[in-house]
Structures are given as structure tokens and as C-alpha cells.
Residue frames relative to the residue before (quaternion, step in Angstrom):
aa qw qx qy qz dx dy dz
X 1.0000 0.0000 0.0000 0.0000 0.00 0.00 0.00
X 0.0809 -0.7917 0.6055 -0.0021 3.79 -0.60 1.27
X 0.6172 -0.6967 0.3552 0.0862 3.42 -1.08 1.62
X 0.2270 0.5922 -0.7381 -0.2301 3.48 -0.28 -1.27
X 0.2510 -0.8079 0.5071 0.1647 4.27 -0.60 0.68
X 0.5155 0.5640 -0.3243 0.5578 3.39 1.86 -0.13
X 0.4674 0.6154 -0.5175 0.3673 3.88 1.15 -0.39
X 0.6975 0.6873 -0.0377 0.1992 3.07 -1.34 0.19
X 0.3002 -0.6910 0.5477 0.3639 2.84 1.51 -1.11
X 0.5590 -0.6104 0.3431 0.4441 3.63 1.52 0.58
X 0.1920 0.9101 -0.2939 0.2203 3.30 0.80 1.12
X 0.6185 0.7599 0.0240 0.1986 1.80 1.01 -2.53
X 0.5914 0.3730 -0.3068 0.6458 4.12 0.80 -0.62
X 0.6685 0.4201 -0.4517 0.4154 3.84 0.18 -0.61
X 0.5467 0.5997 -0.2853 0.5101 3.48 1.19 -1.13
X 0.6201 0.5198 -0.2852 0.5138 3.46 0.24 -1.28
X 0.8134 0.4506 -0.2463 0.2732 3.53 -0.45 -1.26
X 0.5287 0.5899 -0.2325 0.5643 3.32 1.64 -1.43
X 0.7632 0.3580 -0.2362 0.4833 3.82 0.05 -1.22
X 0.4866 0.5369 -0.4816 0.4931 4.08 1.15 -0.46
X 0.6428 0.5415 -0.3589 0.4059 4.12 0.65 -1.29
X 0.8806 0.2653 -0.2646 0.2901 3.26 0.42 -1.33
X 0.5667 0.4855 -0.4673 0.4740 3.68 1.60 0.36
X 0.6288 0.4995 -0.4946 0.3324 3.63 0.92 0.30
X 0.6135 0.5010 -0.2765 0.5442 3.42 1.61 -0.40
X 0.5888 0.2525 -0.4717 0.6059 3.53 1.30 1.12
X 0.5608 -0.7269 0.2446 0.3121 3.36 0.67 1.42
X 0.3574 0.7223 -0.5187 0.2856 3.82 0.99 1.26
X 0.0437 -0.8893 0.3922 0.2311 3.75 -0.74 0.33
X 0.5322 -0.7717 0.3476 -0.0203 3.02 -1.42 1.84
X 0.1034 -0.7041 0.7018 0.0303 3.34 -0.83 1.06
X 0.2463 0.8143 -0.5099 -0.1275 3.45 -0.77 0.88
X 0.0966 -0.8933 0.4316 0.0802 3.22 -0.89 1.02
X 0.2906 -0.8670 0.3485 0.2061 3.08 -0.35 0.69
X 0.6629 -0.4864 0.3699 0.4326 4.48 -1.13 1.09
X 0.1741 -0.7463 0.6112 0.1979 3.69 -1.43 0.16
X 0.7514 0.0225 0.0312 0.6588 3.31 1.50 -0.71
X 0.6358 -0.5565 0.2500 0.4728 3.51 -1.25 0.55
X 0.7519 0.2544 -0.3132 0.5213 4.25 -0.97 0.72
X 0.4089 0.5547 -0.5623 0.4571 3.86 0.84 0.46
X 0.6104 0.3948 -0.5644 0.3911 3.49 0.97 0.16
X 0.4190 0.7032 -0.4642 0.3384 3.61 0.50 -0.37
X 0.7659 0.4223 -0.1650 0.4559 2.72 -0.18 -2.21
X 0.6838 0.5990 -0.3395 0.2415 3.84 0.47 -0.85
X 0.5274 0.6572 -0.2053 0.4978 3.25 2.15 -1.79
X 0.5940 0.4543 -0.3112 0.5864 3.97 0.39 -1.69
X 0.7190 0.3811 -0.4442 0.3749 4.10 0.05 -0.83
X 0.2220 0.9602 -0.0155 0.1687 3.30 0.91 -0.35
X 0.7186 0.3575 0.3138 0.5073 1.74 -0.59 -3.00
X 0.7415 0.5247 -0.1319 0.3968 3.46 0.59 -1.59
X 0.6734 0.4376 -0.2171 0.5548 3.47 1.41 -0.98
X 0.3858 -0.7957 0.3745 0.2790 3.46 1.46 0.51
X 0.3989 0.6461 -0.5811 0.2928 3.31 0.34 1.39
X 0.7079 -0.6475 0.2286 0.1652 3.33 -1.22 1.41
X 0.6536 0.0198 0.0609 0.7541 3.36 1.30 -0.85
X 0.1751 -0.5987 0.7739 0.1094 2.88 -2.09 0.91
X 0.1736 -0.7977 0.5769 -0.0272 3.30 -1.01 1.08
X 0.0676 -0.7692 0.6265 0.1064 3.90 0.04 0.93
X 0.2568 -0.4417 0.8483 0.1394 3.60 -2.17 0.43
X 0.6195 0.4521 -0.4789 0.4272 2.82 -1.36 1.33
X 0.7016 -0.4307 0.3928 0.4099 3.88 -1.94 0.09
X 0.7401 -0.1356 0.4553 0.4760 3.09 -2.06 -0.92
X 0.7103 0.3750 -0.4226 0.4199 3.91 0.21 -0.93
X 0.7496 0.3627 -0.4605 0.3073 3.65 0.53 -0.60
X 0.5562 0.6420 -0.4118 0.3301 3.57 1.42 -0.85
X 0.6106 0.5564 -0.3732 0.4222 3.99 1.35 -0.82
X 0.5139 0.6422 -0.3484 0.4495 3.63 1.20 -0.85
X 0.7268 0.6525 0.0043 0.2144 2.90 0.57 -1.26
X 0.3903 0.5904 -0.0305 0.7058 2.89 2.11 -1.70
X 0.8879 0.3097 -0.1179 0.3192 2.89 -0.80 -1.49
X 0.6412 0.3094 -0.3960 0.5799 3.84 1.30 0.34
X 0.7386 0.4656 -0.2541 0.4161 3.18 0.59 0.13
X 0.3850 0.7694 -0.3845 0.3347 3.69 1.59 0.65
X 0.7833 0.0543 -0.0189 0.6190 3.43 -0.28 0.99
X 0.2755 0.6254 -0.5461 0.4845 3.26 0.98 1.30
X 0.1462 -0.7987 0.4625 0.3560 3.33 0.79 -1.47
X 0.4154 0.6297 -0.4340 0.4926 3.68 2.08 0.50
X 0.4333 -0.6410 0.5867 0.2390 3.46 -0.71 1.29
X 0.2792 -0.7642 0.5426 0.2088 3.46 -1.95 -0.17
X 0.0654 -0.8038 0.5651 0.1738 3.76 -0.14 0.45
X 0.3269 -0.8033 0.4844 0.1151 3.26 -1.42 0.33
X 0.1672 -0.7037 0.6623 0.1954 3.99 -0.47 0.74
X 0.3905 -0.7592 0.4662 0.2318 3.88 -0.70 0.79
X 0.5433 0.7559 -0.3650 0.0191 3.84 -0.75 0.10
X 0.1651 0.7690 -0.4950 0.3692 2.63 1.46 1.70
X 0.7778 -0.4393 0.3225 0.3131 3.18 -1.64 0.32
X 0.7631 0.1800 -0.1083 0.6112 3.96 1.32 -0.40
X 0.2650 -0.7616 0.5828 0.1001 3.70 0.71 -0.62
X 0.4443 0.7344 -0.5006 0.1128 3.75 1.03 0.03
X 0.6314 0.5783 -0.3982 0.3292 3.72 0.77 -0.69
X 0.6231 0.6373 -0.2480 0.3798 3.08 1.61 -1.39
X 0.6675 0.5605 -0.2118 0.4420 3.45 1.19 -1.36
X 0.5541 0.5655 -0.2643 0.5507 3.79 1.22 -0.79
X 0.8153 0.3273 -0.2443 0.4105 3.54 0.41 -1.17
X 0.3870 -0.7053 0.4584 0.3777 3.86 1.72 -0.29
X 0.1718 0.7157 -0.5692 0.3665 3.34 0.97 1.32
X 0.1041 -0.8389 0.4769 0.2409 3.85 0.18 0.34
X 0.5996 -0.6340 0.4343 0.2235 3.28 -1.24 1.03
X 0.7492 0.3195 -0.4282 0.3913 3.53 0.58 -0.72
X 0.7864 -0.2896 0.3242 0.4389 3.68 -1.74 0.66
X 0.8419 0.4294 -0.1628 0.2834 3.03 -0.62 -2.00
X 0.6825 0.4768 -0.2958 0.4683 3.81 1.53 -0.96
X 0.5741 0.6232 -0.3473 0.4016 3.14 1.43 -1.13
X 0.7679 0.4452 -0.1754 0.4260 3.21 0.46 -0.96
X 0.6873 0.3675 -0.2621 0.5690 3.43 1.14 0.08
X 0.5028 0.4893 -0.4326 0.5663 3.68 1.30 0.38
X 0.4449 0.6816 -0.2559 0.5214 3.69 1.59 -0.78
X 0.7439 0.4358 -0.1701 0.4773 3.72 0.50 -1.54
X 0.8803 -0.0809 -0.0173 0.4672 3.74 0.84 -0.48
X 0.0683 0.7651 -0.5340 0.3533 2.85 1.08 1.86
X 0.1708 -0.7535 0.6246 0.1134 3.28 -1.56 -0.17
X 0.2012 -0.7365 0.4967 0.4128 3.94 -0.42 0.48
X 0.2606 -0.5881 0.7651 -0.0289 2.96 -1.91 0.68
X 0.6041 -0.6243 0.4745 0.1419 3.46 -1.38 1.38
X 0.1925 0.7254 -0.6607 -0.0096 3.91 -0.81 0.33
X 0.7423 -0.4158 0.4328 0.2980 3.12 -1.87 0.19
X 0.0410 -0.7288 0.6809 0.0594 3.77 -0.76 0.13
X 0.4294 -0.5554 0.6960 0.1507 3.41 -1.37 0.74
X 0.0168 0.7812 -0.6239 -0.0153 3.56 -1.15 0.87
X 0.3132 -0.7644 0.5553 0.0962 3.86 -0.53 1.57
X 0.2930 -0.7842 0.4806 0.2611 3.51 -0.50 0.67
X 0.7519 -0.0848 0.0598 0.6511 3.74 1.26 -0.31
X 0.3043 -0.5800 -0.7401 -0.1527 -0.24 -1.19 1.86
X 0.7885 -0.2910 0.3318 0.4283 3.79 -1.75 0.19
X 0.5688 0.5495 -0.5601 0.2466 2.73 -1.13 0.66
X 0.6662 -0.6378 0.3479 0.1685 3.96 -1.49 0.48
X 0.1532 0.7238 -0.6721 -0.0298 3.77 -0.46 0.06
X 0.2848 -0.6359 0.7148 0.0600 2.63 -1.92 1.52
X 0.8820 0.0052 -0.2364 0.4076 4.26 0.34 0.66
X 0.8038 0.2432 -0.1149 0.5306 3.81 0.65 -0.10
X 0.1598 0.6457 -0.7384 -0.1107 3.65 -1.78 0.12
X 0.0346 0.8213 -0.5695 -0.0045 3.49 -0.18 0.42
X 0.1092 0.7650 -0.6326 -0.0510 3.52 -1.71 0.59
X 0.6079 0.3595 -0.4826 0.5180 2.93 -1.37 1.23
X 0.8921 0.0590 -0.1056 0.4353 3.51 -1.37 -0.75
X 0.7137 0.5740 -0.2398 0.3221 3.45 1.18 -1.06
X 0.5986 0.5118 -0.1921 0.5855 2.92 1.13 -1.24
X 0.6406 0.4820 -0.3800 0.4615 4.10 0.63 -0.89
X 0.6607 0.3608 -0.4146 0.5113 4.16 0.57 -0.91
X 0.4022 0.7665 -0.4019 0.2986 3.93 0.85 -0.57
X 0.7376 0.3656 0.0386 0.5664 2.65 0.50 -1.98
X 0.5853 0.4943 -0.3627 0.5305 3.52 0.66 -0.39
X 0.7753 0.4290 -0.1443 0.4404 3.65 0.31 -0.97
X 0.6999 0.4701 -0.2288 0.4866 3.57 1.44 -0.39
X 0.5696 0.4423 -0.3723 0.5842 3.60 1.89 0.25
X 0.5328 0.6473 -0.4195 0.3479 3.49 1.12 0.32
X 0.3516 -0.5925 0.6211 0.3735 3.22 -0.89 -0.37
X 0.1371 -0.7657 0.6107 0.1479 4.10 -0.24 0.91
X 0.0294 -0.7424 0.6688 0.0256 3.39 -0.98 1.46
X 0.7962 0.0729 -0.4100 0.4389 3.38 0.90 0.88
X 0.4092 -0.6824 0.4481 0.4074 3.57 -1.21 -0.29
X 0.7224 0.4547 -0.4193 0.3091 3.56 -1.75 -0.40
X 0.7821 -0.0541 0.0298 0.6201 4.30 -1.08 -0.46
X 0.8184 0.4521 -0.2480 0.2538 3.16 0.51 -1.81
X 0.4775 0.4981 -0.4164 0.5920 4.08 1.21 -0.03
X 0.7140 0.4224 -0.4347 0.3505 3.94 0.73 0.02
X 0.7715 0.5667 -0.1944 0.2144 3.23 0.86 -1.60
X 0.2393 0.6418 -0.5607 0.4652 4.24 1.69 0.30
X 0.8259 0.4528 -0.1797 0.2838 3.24 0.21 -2.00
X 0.5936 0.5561 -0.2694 0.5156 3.47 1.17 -1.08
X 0.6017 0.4527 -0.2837 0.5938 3.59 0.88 -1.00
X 0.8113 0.3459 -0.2855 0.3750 3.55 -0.13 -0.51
X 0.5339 0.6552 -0.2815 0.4543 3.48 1.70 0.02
X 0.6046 0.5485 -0.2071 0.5392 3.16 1.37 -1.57
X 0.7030 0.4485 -0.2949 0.4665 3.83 0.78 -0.86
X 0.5368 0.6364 -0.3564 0.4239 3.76 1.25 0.24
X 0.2594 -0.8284 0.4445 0.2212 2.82 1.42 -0.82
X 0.5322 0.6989 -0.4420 0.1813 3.81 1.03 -0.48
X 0.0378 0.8349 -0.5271 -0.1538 3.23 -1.30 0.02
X 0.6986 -0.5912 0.2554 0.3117 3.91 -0.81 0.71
X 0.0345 -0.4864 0.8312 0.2672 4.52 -0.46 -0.24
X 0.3282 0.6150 -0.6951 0.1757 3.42 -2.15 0.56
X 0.1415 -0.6849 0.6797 0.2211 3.24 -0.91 0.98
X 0.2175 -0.6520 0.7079 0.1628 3.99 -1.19 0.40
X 0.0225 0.7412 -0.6613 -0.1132 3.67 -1.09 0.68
X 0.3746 -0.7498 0.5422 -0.0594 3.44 -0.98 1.45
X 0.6802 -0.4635 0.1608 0.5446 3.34 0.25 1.33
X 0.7842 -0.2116 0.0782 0.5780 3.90 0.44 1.40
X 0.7675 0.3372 -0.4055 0.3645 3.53 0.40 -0.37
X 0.3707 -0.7617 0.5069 0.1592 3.68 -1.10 0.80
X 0.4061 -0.6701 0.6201 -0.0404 3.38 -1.08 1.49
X 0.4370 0.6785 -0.5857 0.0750 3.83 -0.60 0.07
X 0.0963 0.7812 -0.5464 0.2860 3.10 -0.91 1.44
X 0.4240 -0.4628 0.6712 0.3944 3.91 -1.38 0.12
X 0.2909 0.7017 -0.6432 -0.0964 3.52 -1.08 0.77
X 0.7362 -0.4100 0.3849 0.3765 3.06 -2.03 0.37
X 0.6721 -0.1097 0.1817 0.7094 3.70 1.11 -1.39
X 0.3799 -0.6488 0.6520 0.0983 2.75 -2.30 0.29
X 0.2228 0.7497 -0.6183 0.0769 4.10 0.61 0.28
X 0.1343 -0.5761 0.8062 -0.0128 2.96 -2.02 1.19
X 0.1770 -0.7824 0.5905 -0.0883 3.68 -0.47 1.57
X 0.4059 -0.5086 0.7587 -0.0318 2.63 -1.94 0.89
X 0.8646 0.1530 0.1357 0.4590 3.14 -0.13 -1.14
X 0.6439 -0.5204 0.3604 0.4297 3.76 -1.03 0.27
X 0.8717 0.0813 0.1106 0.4704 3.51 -0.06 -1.28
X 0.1737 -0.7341 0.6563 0.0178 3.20 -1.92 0.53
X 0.8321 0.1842 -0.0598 0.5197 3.46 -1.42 0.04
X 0.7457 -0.4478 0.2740 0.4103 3.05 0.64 2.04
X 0.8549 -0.4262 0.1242 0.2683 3.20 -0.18 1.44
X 0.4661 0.5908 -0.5948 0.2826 3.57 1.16 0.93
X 0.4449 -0.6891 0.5484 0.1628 3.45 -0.87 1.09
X 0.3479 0.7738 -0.5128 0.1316 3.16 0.66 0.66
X 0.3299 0.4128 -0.4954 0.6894 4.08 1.01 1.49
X 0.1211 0.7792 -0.6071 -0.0979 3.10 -0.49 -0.56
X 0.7033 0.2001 -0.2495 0.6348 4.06 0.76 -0.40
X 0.2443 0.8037 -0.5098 0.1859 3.69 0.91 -0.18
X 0.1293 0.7536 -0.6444 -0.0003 3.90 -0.99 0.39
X 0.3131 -0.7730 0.5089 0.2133 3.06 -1.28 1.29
X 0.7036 0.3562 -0.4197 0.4494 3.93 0.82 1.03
X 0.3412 0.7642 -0.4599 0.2968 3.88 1.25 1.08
X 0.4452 -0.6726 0.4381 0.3970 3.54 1.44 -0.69
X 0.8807 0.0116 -0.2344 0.4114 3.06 0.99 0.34
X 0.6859 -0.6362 0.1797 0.3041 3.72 -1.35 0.04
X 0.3964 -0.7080 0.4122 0.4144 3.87 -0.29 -0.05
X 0.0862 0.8744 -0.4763 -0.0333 3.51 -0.57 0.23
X 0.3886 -0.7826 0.4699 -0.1252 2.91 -0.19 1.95
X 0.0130 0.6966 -0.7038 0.1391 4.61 -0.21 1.34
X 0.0753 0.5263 -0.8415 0.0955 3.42 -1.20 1.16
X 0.2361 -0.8063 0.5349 0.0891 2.52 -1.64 1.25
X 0.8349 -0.2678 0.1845 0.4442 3.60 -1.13 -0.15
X 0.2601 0.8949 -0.3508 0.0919 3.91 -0.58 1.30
X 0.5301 -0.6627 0.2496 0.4663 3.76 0.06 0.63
X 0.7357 -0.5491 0.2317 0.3217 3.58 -0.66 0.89
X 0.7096 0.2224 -0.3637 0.5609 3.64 0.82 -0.43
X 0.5483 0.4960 -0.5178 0.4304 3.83 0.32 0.45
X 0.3983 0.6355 -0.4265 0.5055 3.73 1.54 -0.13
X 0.8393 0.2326 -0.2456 0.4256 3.15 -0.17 -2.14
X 0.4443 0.3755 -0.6176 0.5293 4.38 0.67 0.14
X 0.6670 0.4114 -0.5515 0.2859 3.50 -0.80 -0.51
X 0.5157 0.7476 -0.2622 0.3263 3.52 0.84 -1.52
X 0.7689 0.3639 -0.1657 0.4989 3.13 0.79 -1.79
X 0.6846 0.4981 -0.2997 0.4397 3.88 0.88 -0.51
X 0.4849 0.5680 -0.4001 0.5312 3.76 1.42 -0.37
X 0.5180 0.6319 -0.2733 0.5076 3.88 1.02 -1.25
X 0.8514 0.2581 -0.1523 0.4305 3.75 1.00 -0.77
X 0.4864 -0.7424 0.2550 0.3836 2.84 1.57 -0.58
X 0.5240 0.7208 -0.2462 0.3811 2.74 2.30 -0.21
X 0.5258 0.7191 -0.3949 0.2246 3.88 0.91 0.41
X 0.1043 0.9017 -0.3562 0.2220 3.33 1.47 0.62
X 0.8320 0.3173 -0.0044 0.4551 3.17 0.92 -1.50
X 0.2978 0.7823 -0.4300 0.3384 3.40 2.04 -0.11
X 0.1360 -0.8147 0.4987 0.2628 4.11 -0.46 0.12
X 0.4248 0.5208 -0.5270 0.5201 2.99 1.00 1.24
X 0.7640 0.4375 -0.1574 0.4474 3.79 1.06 0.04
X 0.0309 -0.6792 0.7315 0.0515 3.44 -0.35 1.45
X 0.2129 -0.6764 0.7018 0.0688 3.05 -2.39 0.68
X 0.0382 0.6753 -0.7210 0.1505 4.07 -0.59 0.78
X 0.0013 0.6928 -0.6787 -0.2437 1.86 -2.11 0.61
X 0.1672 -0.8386 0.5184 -0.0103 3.65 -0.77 0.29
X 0.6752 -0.4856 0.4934 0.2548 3.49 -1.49 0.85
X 0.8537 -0.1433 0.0796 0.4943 3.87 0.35 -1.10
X 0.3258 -0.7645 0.5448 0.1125 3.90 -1.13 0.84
X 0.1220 0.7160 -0.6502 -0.2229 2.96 -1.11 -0.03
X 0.4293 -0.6333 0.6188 0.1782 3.59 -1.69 0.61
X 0.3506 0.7473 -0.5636 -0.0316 3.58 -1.03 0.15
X 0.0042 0.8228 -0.5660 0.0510 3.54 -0.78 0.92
X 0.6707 -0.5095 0.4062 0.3545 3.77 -0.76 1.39
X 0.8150 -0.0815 -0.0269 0.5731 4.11 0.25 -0.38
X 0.7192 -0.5346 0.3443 0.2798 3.65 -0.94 1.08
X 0.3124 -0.8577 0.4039 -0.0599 3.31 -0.88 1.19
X 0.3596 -0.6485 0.5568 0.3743 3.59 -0.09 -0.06
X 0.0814 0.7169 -0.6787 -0.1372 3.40 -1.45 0.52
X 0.2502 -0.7278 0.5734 0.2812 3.79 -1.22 -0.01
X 0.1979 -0.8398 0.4944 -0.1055 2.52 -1.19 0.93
X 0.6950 -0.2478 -0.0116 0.6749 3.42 0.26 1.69
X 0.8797 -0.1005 0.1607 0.4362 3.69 0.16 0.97
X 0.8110 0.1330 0.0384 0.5685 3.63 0.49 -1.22
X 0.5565 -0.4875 0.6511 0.1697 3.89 -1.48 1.29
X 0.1175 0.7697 -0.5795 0.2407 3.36 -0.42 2.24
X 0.7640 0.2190 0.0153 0.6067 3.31 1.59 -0.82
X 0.1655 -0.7413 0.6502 0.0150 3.02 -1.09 0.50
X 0.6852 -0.5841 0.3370 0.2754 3.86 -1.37 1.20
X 0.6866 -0.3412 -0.6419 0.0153 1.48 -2.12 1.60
X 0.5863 -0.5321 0.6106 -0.0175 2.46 -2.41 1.43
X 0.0214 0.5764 -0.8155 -0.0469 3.75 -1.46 0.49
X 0.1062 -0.6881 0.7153 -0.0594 3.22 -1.18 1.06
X 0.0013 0.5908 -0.8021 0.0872 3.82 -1.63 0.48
X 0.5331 -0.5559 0.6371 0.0289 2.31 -2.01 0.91
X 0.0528 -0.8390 0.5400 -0.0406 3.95 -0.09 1.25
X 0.3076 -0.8078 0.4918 0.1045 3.66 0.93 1.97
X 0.8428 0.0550 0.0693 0.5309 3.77 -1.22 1.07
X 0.4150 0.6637 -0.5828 0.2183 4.42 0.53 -0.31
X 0.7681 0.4035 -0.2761 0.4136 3.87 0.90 -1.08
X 0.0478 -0.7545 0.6528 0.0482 3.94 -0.72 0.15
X 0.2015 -0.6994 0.6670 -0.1592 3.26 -0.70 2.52
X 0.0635 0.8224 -0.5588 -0.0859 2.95 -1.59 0.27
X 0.2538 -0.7712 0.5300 -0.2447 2.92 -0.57 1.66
């Protein structure tokens, strides 16, 4: 079991420790250990793997569950997840249940099952639900110089709010399996999953066993056509908005005249330009 102790609102070891009790009292045995810096989950999962234990189970968000994945690829050791990150979106999508006591009992008579993974070519490495650029990646970063004193929408919406008053907006051409996109946009998301940043649904038919990715271009718009949009992304209902193209597609590319931030499952790992693929079944959850 691998920690992140900053999940949570710095929970996350209390969390951890509680959910270690109730999988040893279903007669499972627990090694928990707990991240020191950001990718010590990786390195921890592959240690693991190698020490031939059966399941790696992280406490913590979407950023620790990608760590996590992504050390544990071609291991053939599945990964479960206890939730107490700041959104929980991958978890919610996949019907991973948020409270402890269920989590840990979805944990007790789970099974792994295959999903899709996103693969970034630079630098290397895996996502299991989001890349985003522009707005996303800007409240990200915005929200990661904070101190978060709470969790779910409300730890998002200062930053989102304080984004929308920037007004900013991306040049980038995006190519979409061969076709070429080149525009000022609002964002760029390449999805895995349905939703981010605490429940925007901004996938919305997305599936993480279809072979391939969703990719979601809003373009460039005046600030109160943002915060409406905002509220329809929340529903999933922005489909038809004509500021919004949806695809989907096998590989992406990103390019933008000066380097960009992207997020990535939660946390600013990369930065433009992006090659992305689709890596059919590569990850192996269990749930």
C-alpha cells in the first residue's frame, strides 16, 4: 500500500493506516509505505512488483494512481486504489467507491481488469484519465500554489474563478489522427476518462476500454460565455456549444509557438508540444 501523506488535505497516512486495518482483518498482508516526493510513487510500485507482491494499492488521487500505473507496467501486478485526493475523478468513473470502509471492501473482492492508458511521448511516461492545455492546466497550476483547505469542486472554483478573470487564451495547432486544428483556444483536453477537477465532465461518453482517446478543442471566448460553459461541462451537456469540437482518435499531436504547460492526471508534468497514443488495455486495475 503506497501513501501520497499530502493527499487529503494531509490525511492520507491516517487514511492509509485505517484502510491497512481493515484489509488485514480480511486476512490480507500489508506493507505500508508511504511517497517522500512527487514519482517515489513509481519507483515504490516496480519495488513492489519486484518484491513479488500481488497488488499494489495507492491512498491518494488520480496523480498518485498514474504514479502508480506507470511503475507497475509490464509487471503484470494489478493496482487498486483507496481515494483521497482532491477530486477522485478517475476513481468515480471507474465505480471505485469513495468511502473507506466500501473502498476497502471493493479491494477484498475485487478483481483486475484491463484499461486503456494514454502514452505521452515527452517525456515517456503513462496517463490513466486527463492531459489538458490551457485553462486546465492554468487553474492546476493556480490551485497547486495554494494551500487546499478543502477538497472536491469547492478546492477548484478560487482558481477557476481567478482563471476566467485572466481572460487568457492558447495559438496551437492540435493534429487529430492527421487532421489539423489551428486556432486560439480556450483548452486542449485529451481524455481517458470522463471528468476532471472535481467533477467536470468534460469526456462525457469517453470509455476507458474503446481503444481510443476523446479529444475535446474549445475555442477562444468572452468570460461570461466561460462561466455558462463551466456550468454545462458540470453536466456534461456542452457538446453542442459551437465553440466545442469533440473526437475521438488513436494519436494527437499538440503544438504551440512557445511551450506550454500540460496536466497531467491532476498535476503540471509536461509542457508543449505533446505526442500522445492511445496504449489499448497497457494498465491492469482492480476493482
Amino acid at each position: 500500500m503506497i501513501v501520497n501523506p499530502q493527499a487529503g488535505r494531509r490525511t492520507g497516512l491516517s487514511i492509509a493506516e485505517s484502510a491497512a486495518r481493515l484489509l488485514q482483518q480480511g486476512g490480507w498482508d500489508v506493507d505500508l509505505q508511504p511517497t517522500a516526493t512527487p514519482g517515489h510513487g513509481e519507483e515504490l510500485a516496480r519495488e513492489g512488483a519486484g518484491a513479488g507482491c500481488d497488488l499494489v494499492v495507492g491512498v491518494g488521487g488520480d496523480g498518485t494512481l498514474s504514479e502508480l500505473l506507470n511503475g507497475l507496467l509490464g509487471t503484470g501486478v494489478p493496482c487498486g486504489l483507496v481515494p483521497c485526493g482532491t477530486g477522485n475523478d478517475f476513481a468515480r468513473f471507474v465505480g471505485i467507491k469513495e468511502n473507506l470502509a466500501e473502498a476497502a471492501e471493493q479491494l477484498l473482492n475485487g478483481q483486475a481488469v484491463a484499461v486503456d492508458l494514454g502514452r505521452l511521448s515527452n517525456p515517456q511516461r503513462h496517463f490513466i484519465n486527463t492531459v489538458g492545455v490551457g485553462f486546465d492546466a492554468a487553474v492546476a497550476e493556480r490551485i497547486n500554489r495554494r494551500k487546499r483547505i478543502s477538497r472536491g469542486l469547492m478546492a477548484y472554483l478560487p482558481a477557476v474563478v481567478a482563471e476566467v478573470a485572466g481572460n487568457s487564451f492558447l495559438p496551437a495547432r492540435v493534429q487529430v489522427d492527421g487532421r489539423s486544428f489551428a486556432d486560439e483556444w480556450l483548452l486542449i483536453a485529451v481524455a481517458n476518462g470522463n471528468a476532471y477537477g472535481a467533477g467536470f465532465r468534460i469526456a462525457p461518453k469517453a470509455a476507458c476500454d474503446d481503444g481510443l482517446l476523446d479529444v475535446v478543442l474549445v475555442q477562444r471566448m468572452g468570460r461570461l460565455d466561460v462561466l455558462r460553459s463551466l456550468r454545462l461541462v458540470l453536466r456534461g451537456q456542452h457538446e453542442g456549444h459551437p465553440k466545442v469540437r469533440m473526437l475521438r482518435a488513436r494519436k494527437v499531436k499538440i503544438e504551440t509557438e512557445q511551450p506550454a504547460a500540460a496536466l497531467v492526471d491532476g498535476d503540471v508534468r509536461a509542457q508543449t508540444p505533446l505526442e500522445i497514443e492511445v496504449a489499448p488495455g497497457a494498465g491492469l486495475l482492480w476493482k
